[in-house]
N, C-alpha and C positions, 0 to 999 in steps of 0.2 A: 460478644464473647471473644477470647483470643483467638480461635480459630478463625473466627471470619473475617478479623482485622488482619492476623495472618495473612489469610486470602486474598482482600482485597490489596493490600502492599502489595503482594507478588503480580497482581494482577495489573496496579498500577504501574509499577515498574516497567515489567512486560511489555505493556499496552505504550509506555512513552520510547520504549528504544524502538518499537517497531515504527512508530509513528515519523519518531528524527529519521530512520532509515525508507520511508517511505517519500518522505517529501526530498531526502536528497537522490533517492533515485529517480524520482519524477523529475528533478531536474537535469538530471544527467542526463535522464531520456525523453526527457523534449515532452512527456507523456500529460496529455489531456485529461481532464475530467479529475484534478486533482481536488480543487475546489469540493466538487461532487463524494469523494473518496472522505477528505474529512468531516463535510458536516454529516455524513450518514456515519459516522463512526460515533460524533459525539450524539445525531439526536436518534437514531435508532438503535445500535451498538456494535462495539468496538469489532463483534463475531460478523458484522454484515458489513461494515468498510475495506477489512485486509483483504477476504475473498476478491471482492470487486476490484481492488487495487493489484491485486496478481492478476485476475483478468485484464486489464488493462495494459497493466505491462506486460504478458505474453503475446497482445495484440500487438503493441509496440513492438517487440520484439521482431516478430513476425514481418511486419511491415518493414522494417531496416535491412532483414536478411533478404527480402522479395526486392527492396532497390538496389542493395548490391551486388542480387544477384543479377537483375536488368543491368545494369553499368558493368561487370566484368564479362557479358557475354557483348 
């Protein structure tokens, strides 16, 4: 029905800018388990890959502000 092809474009769409914006910030951020982050997006779904992949990158995150802060003390 239109409604659901509706949906599923918006969902499509959605699901590929997040996806370009996650592999370029995995590389920007050196960040691990990238590998891990997509295929649990395409073989279980797109709602259990992004989560894991903020976790991942707020560990990163985390981990860069902890050596900088070691090296400016």
């Amino acid at each position: 029905n239109p409604a659901a092809q509706s949906l599923s474009r918006d969902l499509a769409i959605g699901a590929t800018a997040v996806t370009i914006w996650m592999v370029s910030e995995a590389r920007r951020l050196q960040i691990r388990g990238l590998v891990l982050v997509l295929l649990s997006c395409v073989t279980i779904a797109f709602a259990c890959g992004a989560p894991l992949f903020l976790y991942l990158r707020e560990r990163r995150l985390a981990e860069l502000n902890r050596s900088a802060a070691e090296a400016g003390t």
